[in-house]
N, C-alpha and C positions, 0 to 999 in steps of 0.2 A: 508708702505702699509701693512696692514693685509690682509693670506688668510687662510681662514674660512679650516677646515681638507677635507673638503668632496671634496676641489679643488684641494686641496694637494695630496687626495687621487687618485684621475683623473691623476694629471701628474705625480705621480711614478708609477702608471697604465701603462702609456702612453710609460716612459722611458724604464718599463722593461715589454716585452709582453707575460712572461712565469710565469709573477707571482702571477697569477691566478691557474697554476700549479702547483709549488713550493710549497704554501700554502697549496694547497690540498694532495700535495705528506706528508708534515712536517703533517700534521694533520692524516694523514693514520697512518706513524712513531711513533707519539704519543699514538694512539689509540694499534698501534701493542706491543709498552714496556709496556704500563699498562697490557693486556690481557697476554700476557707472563709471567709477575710480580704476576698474580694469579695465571698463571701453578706452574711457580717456589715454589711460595705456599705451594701448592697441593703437585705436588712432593716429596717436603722435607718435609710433614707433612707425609707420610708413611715412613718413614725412620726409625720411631720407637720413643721413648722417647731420645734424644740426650741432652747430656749437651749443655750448655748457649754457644749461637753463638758468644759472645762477651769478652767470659772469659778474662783474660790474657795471654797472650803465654809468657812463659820464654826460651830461649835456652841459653845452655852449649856445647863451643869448647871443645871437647874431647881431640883433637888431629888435625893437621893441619903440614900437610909440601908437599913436592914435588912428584909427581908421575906417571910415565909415558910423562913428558912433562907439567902435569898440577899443578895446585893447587887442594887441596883435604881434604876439611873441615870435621871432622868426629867430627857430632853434636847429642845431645839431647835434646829434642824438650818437652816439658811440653806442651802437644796442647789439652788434651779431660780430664784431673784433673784426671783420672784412675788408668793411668800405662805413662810411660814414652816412647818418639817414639822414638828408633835411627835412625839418617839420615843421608844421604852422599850430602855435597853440592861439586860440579865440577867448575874451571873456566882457563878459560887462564892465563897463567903467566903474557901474554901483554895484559890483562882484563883495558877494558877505567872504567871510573871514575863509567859510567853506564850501563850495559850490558843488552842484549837481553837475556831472559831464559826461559827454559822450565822447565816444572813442569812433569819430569820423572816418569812412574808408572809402576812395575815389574809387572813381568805375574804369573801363577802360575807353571803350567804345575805339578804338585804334589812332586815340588819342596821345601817345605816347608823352607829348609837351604840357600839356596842362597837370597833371597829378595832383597834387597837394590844391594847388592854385584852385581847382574845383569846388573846395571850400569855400573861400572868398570869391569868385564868379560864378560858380555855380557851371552848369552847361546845358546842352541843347535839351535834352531828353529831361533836365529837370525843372521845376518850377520856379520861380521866383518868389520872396529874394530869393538872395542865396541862404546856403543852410547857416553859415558864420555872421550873419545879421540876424536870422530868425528866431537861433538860439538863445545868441548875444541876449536879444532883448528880452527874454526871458529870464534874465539873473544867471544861465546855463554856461558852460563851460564845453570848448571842444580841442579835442588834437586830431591833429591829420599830418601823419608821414607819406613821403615819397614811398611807392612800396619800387622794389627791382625795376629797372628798365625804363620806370617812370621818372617827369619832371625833372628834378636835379639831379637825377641817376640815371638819365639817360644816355645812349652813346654807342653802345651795343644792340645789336637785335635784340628781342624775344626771344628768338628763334636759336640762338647763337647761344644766348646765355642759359636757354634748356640745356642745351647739346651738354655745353662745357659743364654743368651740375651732372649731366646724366654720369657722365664718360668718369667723374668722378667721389661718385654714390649720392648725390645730393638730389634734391627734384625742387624744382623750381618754385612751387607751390608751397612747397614745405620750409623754403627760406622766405617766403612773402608773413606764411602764417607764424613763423619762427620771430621776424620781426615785429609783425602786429602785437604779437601776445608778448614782447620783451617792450614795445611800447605801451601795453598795458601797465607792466610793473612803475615803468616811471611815471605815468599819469595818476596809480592811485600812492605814490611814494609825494608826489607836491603836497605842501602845507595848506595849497589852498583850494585842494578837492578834497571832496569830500567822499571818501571812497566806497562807502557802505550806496552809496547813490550814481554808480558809473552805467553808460549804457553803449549800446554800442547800433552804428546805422552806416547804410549803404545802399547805393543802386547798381547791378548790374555784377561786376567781378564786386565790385563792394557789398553787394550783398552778400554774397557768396562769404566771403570775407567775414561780414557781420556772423553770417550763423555760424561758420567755423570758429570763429573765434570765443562766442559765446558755451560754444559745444564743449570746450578744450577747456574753459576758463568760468569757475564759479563765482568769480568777481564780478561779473557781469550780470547786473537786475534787470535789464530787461533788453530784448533783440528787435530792432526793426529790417525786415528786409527786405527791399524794392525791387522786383521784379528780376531775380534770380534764382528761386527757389527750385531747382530742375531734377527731377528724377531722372537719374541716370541711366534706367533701363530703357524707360519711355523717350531718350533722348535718338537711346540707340535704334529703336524701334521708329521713328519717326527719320533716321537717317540726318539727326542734325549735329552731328558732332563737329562738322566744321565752322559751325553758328558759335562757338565757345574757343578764344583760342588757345594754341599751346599751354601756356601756364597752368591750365585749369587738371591737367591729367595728371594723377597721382599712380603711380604704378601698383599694381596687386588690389585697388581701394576696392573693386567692385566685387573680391573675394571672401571680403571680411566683412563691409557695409553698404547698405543701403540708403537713400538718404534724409527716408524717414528716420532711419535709424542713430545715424547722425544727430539731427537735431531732436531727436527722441535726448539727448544729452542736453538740452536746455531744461528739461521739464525736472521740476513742475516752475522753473521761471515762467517771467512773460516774458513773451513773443508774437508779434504785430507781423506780419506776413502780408505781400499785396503785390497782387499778378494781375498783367491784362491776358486775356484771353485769346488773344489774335497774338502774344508772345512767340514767335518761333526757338526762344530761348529756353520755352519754360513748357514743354508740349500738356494741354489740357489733362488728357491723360495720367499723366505723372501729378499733375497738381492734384488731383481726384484723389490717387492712389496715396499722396504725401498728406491730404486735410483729415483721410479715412483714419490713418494709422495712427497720426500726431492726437486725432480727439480722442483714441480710444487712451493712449499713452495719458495724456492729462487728465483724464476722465477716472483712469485706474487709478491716479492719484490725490482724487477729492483736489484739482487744480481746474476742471470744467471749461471756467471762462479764460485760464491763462492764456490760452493759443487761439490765437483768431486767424484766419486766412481772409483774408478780402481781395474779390474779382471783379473786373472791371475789363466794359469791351473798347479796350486798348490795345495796343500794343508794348512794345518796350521800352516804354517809357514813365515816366510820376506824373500825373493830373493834377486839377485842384483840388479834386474831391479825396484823394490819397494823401496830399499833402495837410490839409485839414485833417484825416482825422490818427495821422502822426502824430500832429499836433496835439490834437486832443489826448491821446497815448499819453505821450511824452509828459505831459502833465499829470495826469491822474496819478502816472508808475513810476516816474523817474525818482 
């Protein structure tokens, strides 16, 4: 017996009575990753002039042995054809064949000599342990580069190393994020991540960091960000632009985006968000305005509980109660 589709069509109709929904939900879906895939565009076309997204990445084990409990890869990274990254990759001793990891990003705090090393000690404004023990013992996996200016790639100002980008179409931010997301490629390229499970966290320009990165990048399952989340109107309106330094300014950004709008390019991932309130980094204000717009964003996409914002009367800094429920995060989503 032959039947013709259009019967066909009728009795899978029939069998399944949401799939008149489904279709129109997958076709929303469709329309939402192209329309994003233009921001993402947009976005990284202000970035500045940036070498080829496709170069080849070379790394070199520096050094490799035990520490503290973990393993402790001390690597060089050939990621932007410039200058050379040093990085710290972290793992469990009892590490399975394929591990969950995060893609770690230091803060600054005008710290220029610690960088990387923040992984492994940790610093003032965060908790204890450090984040490369806490993970470690969780079977987790981390990389943390040098980003510009910092730790092993220090030597130059900030300031100096803005100038010399500007003068020659680059922006300084836009080589930071050019290297984190070329560090992403080699982290999920190891045999022994597991890449469908990468995340990525930060405090402070790290955080900053984390959600740019996550925004740009769909490899990325889920975003923690420690108390940098700044609306940039509300920054300027509050007069704290000097609270954030140089690095942080992207020329034209505030023409094109917002920074809801921004991490409106995470959704519908997760994303773990967590501000003190007494922050001068992060004016109240802008937080309001960024938790209003991000719920509606996740909400229009049947993603509700992905985006959480958590506030705390802190300041700019990670508590215990923030590092707990990281933690808890980190587990449930990773």
């Amino acid at each position: 017996m032959v039947v013709n589709s259009f019967v066909l069509t009728k009795m899978r109709s029939r069998r399944n009575p949401y799939a008149k929904q489904i279709k129109k939900q997958l076709a929303i879906r469709m329309g939402l990753d192209i329309e994003q895939d233009k921001q993402r565009q947009a976005l990284y076309a202000l970035l500045g002039d940036l070498p080829q997204r496709d170069r080849p990445i070379r790394s070199t084990v520096v050094e490799q042995g035990e520490r503290d409990g973990y393993i402790l890869e001390k690597l060089l990274l050939d990621l932007n054809g410039i200058e050379s990254v040093p990085a710290y990759f972290v793992k469990s001793r009892n590490a399975g064949p394929r591990m969950p990891c995060l893609l770690y990003n230091h803060a600054h705090g005008g710290n220029y000599v610690l960088g990387k090393d923040e992984l492994l000690l940790g610093r003032e404004a965060l908790c204890t342990p450090p984040y490369a023990k806490q993970l470690t013992a969780k079977g987790w996996g981390a990389l943390c580069i040098d980003t510009w200016v910092f730790g092993e790639r220090r030597g130059r100002s900030e300031s100096e190393v803005f100038k010399e980008m500007l003068w020659k179409g680059r922006v300084l931010w836009g080589m930071m994020v050019y290297d984190n997301l070329r560090a992403l490629d080699y982290l999920a390229a190891r045999p022994d991540v597991d890449g469908q499970r990468i995340g990525t966290i930060g405090l402070s320009m790290g955080s900053t960091m984390a959600w740019w990165t996550a925004a740009l990048d769909t490899r990325i399952k889920v975003c923690v960000d420690i108390c940098c989340l700044t609306d940039f109107e509300a920054l300027i309106s509050a007069r704290g632009l000097d609270e954030h330094g140089i690095y942080y300014y992207v020329p034209s950004l505030l023409k094109h985006f917002t920074t809801a709008q921004i991490n409106a390019l995470i959704a519908p991932r997760r994303h773990l968000s967590l501000a003190g309130n007494y922050d001068r980094l992060t004016p109240s204000a802008g937080l309001d305005r960024i938790d209003k717009a991000l719920r509606q964003v996740y909400e229009s996409l049947g993603a509700k509980d992905a985006w959480q914002m958590k506030r705390y009367a802190t300041g700019h800094f990670e508590n215990a109660h923030m590092r707990s429920e990281i933690m808890a995060f980190l587990e449930k989503w990773l």
